[in-house]
VEXDREN-2710 file (C-alpha; in Angstrom, 1 decimal):
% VEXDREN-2710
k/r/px/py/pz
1/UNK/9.0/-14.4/9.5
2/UNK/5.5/-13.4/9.7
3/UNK/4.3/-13.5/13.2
4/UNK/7.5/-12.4/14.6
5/UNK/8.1/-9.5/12.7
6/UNK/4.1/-8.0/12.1
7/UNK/4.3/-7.9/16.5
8/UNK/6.9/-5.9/16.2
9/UNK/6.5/-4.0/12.8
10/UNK/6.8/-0.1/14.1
11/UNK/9.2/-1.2/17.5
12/UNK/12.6/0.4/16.9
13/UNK/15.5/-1.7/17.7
14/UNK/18.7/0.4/18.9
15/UNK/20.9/-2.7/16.9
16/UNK/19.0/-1.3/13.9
17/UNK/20.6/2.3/13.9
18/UNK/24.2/2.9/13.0
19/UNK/25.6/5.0/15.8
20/UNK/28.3/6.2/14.6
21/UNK/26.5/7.9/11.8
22/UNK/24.7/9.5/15.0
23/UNK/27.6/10.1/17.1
24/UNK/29.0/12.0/13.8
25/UNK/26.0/14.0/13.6
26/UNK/26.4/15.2/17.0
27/UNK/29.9/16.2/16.3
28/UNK/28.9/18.6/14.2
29/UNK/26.0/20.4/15.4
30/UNK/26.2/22.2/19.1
31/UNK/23.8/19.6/20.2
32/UNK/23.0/16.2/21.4
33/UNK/20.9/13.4/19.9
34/UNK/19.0/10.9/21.4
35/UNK/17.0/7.5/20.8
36/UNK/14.6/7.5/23.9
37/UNK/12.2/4.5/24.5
38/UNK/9.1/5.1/26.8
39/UNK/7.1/1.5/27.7
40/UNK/3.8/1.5/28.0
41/UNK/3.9/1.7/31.7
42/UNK/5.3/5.6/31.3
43/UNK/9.2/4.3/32.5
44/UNK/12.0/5.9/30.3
45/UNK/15.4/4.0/28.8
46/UNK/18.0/6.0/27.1
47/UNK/18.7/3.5/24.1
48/UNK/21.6/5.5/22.3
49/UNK/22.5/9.2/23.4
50/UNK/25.7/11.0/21.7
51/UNK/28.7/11.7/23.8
52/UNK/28.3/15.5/23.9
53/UNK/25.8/15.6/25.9
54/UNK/28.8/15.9/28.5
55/UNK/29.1/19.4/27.4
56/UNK/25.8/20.8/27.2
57/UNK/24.0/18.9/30.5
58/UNK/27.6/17.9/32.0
59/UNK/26.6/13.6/31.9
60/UNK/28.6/11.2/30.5
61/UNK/26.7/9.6/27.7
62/UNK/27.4/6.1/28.9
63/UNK/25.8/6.5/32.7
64/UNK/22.9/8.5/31.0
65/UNK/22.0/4.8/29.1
66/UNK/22.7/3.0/31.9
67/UNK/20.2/5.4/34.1
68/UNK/18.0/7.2/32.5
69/UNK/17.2/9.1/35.4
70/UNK/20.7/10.5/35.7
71/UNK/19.7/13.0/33.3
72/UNK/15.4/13.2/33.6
73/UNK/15.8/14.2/37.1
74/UNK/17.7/17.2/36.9
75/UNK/15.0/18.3/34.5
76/UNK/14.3/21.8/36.6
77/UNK/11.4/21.5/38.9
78/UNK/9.5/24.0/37.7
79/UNK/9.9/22.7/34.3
80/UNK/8.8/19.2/34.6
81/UNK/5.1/19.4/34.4
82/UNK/5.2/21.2/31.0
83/UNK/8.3/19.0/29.6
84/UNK/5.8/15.6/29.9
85/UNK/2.9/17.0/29.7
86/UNK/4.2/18.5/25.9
87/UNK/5.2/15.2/25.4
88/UNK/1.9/13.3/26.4
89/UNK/0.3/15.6/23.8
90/UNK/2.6/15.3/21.0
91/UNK/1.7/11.6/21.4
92/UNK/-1.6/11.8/21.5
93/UNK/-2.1/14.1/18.0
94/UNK/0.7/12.6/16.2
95/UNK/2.8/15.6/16.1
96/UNK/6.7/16.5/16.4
97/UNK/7.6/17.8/20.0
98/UNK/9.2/21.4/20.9
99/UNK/10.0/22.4/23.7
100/UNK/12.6/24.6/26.1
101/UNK/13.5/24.1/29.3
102/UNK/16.0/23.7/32.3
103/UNK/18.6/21.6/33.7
104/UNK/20.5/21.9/36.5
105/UNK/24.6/20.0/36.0
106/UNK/25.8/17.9/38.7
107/UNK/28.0/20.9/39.3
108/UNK/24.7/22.9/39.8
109/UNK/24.9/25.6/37.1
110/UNK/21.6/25.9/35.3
111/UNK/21.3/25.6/31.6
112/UNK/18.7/25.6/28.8
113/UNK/18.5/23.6/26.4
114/UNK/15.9/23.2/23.8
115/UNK/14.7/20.0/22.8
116/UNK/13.1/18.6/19.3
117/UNK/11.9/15.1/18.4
118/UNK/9.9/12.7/16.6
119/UNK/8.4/9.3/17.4
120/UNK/7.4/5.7/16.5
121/UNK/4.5/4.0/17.8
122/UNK/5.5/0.1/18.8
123/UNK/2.9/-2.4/19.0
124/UNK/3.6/-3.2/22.4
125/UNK/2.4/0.4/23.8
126/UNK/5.9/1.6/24.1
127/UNK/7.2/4.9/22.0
128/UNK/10.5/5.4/20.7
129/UNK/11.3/9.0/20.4
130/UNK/14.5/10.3/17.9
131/UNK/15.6/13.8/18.5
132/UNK/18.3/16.2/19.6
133/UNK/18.9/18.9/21.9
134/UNK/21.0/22.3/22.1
135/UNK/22.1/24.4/24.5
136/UNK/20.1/27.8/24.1
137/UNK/21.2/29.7/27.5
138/UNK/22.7/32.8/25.7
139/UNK/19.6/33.1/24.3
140/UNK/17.3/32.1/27.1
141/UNK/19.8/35.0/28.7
142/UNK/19.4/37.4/26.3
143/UNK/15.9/37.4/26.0
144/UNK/15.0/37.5/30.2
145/UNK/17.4/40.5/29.9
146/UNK/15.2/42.2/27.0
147/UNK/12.4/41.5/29.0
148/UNK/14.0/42.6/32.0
149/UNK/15.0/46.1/30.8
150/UNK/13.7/48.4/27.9
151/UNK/16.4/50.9/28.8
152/UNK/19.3/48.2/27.6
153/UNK/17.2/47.8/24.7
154/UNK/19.1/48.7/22.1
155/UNK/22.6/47.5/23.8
156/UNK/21.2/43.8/23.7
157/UNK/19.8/44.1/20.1
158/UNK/23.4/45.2/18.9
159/UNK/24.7/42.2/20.5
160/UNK/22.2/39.7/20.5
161/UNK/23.0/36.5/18.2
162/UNK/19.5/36.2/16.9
163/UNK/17.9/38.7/14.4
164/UNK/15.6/41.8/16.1
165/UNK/13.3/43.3/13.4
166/UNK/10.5/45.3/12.9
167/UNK/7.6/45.2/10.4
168/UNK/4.7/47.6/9.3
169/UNK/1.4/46.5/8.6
170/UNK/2.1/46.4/4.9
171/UNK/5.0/44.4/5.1
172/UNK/7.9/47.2/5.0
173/UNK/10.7/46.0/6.7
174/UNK/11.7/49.3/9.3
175/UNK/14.4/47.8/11.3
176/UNK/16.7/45.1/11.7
177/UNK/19.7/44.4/13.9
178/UNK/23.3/44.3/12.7
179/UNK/23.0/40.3/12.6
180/UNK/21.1/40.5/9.8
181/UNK/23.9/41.7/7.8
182/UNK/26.5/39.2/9.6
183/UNK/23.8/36.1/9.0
184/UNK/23.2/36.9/5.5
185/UNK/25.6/39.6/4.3
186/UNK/22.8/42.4/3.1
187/UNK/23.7/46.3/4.1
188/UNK/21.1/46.9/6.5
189/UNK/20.9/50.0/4.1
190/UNK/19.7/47.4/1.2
191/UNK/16.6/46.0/3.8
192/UNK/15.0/48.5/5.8
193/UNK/12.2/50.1/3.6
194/UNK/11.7/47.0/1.7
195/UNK/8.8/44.7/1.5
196/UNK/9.5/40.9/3.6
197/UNK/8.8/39.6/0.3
198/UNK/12.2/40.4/-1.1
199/UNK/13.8/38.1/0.7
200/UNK/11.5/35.3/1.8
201/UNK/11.5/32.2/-0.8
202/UNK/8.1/32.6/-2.6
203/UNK/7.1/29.0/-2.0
204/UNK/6.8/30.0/2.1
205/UNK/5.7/33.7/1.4
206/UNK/1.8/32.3/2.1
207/UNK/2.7/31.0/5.9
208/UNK/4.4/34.4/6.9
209/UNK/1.5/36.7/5.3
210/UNK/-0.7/34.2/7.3
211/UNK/1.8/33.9/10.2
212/UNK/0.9/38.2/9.9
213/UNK/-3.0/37.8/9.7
214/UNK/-2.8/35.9/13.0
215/UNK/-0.9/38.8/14.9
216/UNK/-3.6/41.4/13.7
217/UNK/-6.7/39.0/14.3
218/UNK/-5.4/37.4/18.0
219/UNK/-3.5/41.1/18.3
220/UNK/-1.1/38.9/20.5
221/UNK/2.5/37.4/20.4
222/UNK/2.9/34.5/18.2
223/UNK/5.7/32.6/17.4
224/UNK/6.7/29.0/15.7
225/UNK/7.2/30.3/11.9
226/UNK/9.4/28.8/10.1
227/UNK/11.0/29.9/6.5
228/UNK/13.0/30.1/4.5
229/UNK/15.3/33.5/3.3
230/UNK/17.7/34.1/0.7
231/UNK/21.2/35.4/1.6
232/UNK/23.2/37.8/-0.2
233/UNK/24.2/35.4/-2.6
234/UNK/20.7/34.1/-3.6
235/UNK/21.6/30.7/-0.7
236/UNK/18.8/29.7/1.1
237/UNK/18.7/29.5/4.9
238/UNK/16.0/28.5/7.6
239/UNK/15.0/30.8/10.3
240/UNK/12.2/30.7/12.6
241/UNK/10.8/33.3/14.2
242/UNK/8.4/35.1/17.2
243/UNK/6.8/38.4/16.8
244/UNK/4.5/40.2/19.1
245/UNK/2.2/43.6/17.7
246/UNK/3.2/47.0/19.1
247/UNK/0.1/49.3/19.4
248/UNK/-0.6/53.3/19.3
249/UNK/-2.0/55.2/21.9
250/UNK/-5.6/54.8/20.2
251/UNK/-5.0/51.0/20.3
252/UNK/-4.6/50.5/16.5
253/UNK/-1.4/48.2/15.6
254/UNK/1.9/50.3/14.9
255/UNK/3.8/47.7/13.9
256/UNK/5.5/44.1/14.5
257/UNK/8.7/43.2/16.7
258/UNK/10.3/39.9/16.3
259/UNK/13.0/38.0/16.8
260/UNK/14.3/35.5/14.1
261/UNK/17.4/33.2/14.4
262/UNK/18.5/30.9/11.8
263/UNK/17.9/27.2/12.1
264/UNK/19.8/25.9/9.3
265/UNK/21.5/23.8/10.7
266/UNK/19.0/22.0/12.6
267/UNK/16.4/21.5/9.8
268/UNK/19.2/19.4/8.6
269/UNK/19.3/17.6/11.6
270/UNK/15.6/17.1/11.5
271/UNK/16.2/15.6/7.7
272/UNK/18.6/13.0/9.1
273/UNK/16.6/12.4/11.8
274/UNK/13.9/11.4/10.0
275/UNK/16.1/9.5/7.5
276/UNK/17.3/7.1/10.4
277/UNK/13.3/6.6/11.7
278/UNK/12.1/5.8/8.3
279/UNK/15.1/4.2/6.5
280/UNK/17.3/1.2/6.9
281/UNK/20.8/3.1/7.3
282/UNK/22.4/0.1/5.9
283/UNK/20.8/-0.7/2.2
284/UNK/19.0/2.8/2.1
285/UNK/16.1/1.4/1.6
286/UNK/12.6/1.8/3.7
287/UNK/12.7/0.6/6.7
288/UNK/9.8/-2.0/7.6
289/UNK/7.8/1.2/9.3
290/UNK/8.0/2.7/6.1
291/UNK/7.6/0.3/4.0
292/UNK/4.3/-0.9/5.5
293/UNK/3.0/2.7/5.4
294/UNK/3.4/2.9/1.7
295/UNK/2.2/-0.6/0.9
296/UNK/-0.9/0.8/2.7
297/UNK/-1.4/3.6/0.9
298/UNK/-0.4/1.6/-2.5
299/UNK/-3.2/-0.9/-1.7
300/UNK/-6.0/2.4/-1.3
301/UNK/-5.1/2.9/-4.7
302/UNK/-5.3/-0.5/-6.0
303/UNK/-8.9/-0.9/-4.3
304/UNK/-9.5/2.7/-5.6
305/UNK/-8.2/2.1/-9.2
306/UNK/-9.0/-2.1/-9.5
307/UNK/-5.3/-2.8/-9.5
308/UNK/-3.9/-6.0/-8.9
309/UNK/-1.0/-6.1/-6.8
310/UNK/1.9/-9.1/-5.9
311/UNK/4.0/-9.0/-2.9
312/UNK/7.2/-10.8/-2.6
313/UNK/8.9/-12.1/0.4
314/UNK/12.7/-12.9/0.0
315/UNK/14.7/-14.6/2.3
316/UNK/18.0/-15.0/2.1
317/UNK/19.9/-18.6/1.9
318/UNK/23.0/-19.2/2.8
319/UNK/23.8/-15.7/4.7
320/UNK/24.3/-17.0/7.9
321/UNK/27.5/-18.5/7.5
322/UNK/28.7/-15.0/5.9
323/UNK/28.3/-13.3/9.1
324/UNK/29.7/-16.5/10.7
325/UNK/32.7/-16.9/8.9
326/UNK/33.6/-13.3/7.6
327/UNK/32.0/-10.9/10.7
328/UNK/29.2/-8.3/10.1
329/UNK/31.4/-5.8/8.0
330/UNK/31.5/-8.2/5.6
331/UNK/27.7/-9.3/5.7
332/UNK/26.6/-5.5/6.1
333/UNK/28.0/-5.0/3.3
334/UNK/27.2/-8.1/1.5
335/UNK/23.3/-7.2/2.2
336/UNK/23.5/-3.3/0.6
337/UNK/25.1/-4.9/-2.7
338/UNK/22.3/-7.6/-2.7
339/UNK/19.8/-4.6/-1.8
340/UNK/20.9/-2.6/-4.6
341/UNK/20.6/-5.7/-7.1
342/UNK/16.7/-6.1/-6.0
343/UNK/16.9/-2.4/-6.6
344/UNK/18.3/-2.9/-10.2
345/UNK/16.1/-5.7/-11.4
346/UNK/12.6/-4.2/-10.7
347/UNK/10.5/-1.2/-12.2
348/UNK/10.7/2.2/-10.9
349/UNK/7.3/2.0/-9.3
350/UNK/7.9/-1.4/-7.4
351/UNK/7.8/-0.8/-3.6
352/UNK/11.7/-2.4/-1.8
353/UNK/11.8/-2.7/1.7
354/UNK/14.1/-4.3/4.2
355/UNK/12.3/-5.7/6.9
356/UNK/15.2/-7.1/9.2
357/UNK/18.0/-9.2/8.9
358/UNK/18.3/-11.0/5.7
359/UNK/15.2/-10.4/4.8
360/UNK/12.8/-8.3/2.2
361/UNK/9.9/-7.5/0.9
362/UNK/9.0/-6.3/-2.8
363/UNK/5.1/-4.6/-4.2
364/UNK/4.6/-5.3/-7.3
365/UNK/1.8/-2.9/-8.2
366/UNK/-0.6/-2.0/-11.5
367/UNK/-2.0/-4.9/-12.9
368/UNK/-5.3/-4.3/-13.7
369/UNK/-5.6/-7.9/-15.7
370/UNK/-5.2/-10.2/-13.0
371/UNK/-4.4/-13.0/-15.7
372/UNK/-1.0/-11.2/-16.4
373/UNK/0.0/-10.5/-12.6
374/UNK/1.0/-14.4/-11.9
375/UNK/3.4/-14.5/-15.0
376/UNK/4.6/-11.2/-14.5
377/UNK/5.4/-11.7/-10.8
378/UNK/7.0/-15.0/-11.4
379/UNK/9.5/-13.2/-14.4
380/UNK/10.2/-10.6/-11.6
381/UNK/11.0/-13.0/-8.8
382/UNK/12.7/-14.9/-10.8
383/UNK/15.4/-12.1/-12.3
384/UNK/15.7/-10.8/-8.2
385/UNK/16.6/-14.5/-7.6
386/UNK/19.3/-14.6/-10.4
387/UNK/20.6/-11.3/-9.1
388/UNK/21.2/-12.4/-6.0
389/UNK/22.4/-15.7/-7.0
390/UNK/25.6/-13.9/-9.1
391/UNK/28.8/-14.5/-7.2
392/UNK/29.3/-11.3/-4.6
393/UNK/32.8/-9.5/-3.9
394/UNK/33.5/-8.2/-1.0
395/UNK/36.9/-7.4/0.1
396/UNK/39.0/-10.1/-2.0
397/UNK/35.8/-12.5/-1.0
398/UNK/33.6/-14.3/-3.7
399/UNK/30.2/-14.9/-1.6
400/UNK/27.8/-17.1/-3.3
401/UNK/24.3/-16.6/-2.1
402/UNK/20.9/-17.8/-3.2
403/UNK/17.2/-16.4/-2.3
404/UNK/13.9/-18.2/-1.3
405/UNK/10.8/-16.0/-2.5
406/UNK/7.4/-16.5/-1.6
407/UNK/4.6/-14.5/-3.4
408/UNK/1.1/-13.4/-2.1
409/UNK/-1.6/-11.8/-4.4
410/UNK/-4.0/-8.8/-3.7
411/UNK/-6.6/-9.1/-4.0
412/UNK/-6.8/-12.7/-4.5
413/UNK/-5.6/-14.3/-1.3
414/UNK/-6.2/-11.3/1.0
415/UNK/-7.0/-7.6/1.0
416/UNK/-5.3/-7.3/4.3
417/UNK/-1.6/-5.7/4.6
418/UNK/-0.9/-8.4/7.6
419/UNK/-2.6/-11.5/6.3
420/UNK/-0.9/-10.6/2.7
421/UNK/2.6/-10.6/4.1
422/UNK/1.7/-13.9/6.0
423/UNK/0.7/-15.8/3.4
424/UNK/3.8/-14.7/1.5
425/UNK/5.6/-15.6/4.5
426/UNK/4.4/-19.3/4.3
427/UNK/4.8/-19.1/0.4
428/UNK/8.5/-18.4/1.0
429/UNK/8.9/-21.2/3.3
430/UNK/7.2/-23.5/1.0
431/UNK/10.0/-22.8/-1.5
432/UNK/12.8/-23.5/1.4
433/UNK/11.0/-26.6/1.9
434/UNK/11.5/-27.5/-1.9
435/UNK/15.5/-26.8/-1.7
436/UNK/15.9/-23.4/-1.6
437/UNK/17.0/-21.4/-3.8
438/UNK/13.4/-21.3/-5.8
439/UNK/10.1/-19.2/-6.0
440/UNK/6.5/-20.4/-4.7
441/UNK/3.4/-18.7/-5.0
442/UNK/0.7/-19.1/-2.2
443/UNK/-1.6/-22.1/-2.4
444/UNK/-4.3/-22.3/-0.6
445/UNK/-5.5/-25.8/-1.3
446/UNK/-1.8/-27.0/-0.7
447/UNK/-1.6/-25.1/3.4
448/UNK/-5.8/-26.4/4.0
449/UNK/-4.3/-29.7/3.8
450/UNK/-1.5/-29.3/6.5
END
């Protein structure tokens, strides 16, 4: 499938993501997630958004797919600029996006919401963008009002839902708010006069101390850190948090205030978020993003190290009429058995990936004796082809497959990731073209003559 798939190899494909699996994810977080496509031409398409977003931005899911302007356009105003211009950054230096901002209901009521995602470059010019967004207008609320009125200080700080502290220049903890204790069950009694670095997991202790160099050096707010902190029963949780330095009347730095709120929940979010961009939901294996990403960083090391490498391209025969006959449940499933028998067969440090469809790819790495890596490759392909070949069975159903496998060699007949896969491609269909069910290895002499 060589051409087809290397012009596409980083596009996502919306029939590629289980949505359900997403649409359960929504359910329970207070949030809504999103698969957003932007061509190259800077237009915008919904591809999957989870129903909830009815209750945080008031829009049915389905119109907002349909339209995706239904819900960009009531983007506030005043926000707009700062929304896509984050964005157009994010892009640009390869980063994860942030960022808070308004949107007005079809009912007119103004919320925030606060928005994270990440992305995936398509060959075509187009990004595909995964994330989720929150409602955060009790805190949005809450923290106008702060700003808004020092004498209702302390009134807001009892009531707030996020954590208010202070910290001294050596670290002593000298205040925290009651939801402290109701986020992570100390007596306030137990904190306050304590060092940070009683509570903070010691592995992220170096960003906050850092995260504290930066207030004294810039002497100005700062936010964005994110850590980790241990509960009253030695649990961890995530927080984040924004501090600003409070100064004496000579100008030296009196101490930190900040506001921390826990973001457990969404760092797990983020985790399945990047589990759907990078891995086929239905085998668990890499996706062909993936995949490709750490074939190119296995191929470094063969260059690096003088490794020899094989790369196997398996194509399923006979599978179409499974899908045919018996529906998709039944081939889904029929393709995560067959996955975790390619899974079974192989070393530890051989590379699996699906790459679409019925079809995958296998790097077989660490030969340094490029003698052994035809025989060796050949015995491997061979036992994934006799895996696959056992009778499957799926709900009362004995499916009898077979596999096609062509093999490629680095560095022998390329040292190119794309030229590699096609000539594995065109192995694989050389072994089709002998009666399926076989394995060919790339020759050269045999495609000069075609």
């Amino acid at each position: 499938m060589a051409g087809a798939f290397l012009d596409d190899m980083k596009s996502a494909k919306p029939q590629s993501f289980d949505f359900g699996l997403l649409q359960a994810i929504g359910h329970h977080l207070p949030c809504f997630v999103y698969q957003l496509r932007q061509s190259a031409e800077g237009d915008y398409q919904f591809l999957y958004i989870s129903d909830n977003c009815l209750d945080i931005v008031g829009l049915n899911a389905a119109d907002v797919m349909a339209d995706s302007d239904t819900l960009i356009s009531r983007i506030h105003p005043d926000d707009r600029a700062h929304v896509f211009s984050g964005t157009t950054v994010a892009v640009k230096e390869n980063l994860g996006w942030q960022a808070e901002f308004r949107v007005i209901k079809p009912n007119q009521e103004i919320v925030w919401v606060e928005a994270f995602d990440v992305f995936e470059r398509n060959p075509d010019g187009s990004v595909v963008f995964y994330g989720y967004a929150m409602d955060i207008t009790k805190r949005k609320n809450n923290e106008i009002k702060l700003a808004a009125s020092e004498a209702d200080f302390r009134a807001l700080v009892e009531s707030a839902n996020d954590i208010i502290y202070t910290i001294a220049p050596d670290t002593t903890i000298t205040y925290v708010s009651p939801t402290w204790q109701d986020i992570l069950g100390h007596h306030l009694n137990d904190v306050v006069g304590k060092t940070f670095d009683n509570f903070i997991f010691a592995d992220d202790l170096q960003r906050c101390y850092d995260f504290m160099e930066k207030l004294i050096s810039t002497r100005q707010k700062q936010s964005g850190l994110e850590y980790r902190i241990r509960d009253i029963h030695g649990n961890l949780q995530w927080h984040t948090t924004n501090a600003s330095p409070i100064f004496n009347d000579d100008g030296t730095i009196k101490k930190f205030m900040g506001i921390a709120r826990e973001i457990t929940d969404q760092k797990t979010q983020q985790q399945h978020i990047q589990q759907l961009a990078h891995y086929d939901v239905l085998t668990q294996l890499p996706n062909r993003s993936l995949f490709f990403d750490l074939l190119d960083h296995q191929l470094k090391v063969s260059q690096r190290e003088g490794y020899n490498l094989a790369l196997l391209f398996i194509d399923l025969d006979f599978f179409k009429p499974v899908n045919d006959q018996h529906g998709h449940a039944v081939g889904d499933e029929v393709l995560a058995k067959v996955a975790k028998r390619i899974g079974r067969v192989l070393r530890q440090s051989d590379l699996i990936g699906r790459i679409g469809g019925d079809e995958f790819l296998v790097a077989l790495p660490g030969f340094y004796d490029r003698a052994a890596l035809e025989p060796a490759a050949l015995r491997a392909a061979e036992k994934v082809r006799n895996a696959i070949c056992e009778t499957i069975y799926v709900q009362d159903l004995r499916i009898e497959l077979a596999a096609s496998i062509g093999i490629a060699f680095y560095p022998l007949h390329s040292e190119s990731i794309s030229e590699l896969t096609r000539l594995a491609d065109r192995a694989m269909y050389d072994a089709k073209r002998q009666g399926k069910n076989k394995v060919a290895v790339f020759n050269p002499i045999d495609h000069q003559s075609r």
